[in-house]
C-alpha positions in Angstrom: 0.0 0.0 0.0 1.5 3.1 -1.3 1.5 6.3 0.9 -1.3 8.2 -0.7 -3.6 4.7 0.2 -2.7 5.2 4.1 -3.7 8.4 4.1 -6.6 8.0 2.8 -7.6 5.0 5.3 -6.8 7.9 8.3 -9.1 9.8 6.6 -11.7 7.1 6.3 -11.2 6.1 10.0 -11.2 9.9 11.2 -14.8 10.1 8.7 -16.1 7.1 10.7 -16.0 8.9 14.1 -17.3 11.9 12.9 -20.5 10.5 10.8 -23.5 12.0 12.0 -21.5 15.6 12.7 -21.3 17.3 9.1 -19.1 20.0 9.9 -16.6 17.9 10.9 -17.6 15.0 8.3 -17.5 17.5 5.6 -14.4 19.4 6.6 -11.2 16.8 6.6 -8.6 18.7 4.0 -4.7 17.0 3.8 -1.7 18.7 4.0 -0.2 17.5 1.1 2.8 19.6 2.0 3.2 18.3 5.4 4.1 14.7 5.3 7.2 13.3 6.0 8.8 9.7 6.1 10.6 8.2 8.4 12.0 4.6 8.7 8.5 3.7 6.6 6.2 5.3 9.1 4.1 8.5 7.5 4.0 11.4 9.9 0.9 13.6 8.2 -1.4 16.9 9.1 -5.0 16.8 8.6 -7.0 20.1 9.0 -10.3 19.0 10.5 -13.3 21.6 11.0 -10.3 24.0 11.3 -8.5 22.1 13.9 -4.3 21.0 12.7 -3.7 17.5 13.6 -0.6 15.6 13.1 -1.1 11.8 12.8 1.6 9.0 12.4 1.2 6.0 10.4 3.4 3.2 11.3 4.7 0.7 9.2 2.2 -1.5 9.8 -0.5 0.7 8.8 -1.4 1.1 12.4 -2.6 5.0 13.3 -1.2 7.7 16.2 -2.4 10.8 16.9 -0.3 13.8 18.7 -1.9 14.7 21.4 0.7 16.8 22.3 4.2 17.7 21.2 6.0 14.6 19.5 3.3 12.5 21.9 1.5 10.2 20.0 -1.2 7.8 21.1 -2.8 4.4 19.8 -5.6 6.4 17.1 -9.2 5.1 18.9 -12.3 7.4 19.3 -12.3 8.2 22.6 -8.5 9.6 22.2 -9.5 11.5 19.2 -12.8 13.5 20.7 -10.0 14.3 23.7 -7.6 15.7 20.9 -10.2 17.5 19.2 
């Protein structure tokens, strides 16, 4: 699975917890310019209902998100409402 496909699996996971809330369903843009590699994990910035996230994808395909500086956590629901 190529980069671009990773992303775009964040981006479906990140959809999934914010169906039913269109603002934030509606309002997921990439940062194409912000993603870096590193030893085949994908560190990435979504801008979500105006909110900058940085997300890690491992090279596994598992997801992290920052939930503060260089702290990333296991990606679940509960830790992404906290981030938001």
């Amino acid at each position: 699975m190529n980069k671009l496909e990773k992303i775009n699996k964040l981006v479906e996971k990140i959809k999934y917890y914010a169906e039913g809330i269109s603002d934030i369903y509606e309002n997921i843009d990439i940062d194409l310019d912000d993603n870096c590699m590193e030893d085949g994990d994908i560190f990435t910035r979504l801008e979500i209902d105006g909110t900058s996230i940085r997300f890690e994808i491992d090279k596994n395909g598992e997801f992290y998100i920052e939930t503060s500086l260089n702290n990333f956590e296991e990606l679940d629901e509960l830790t992404f409402w906290k981030t938001m």
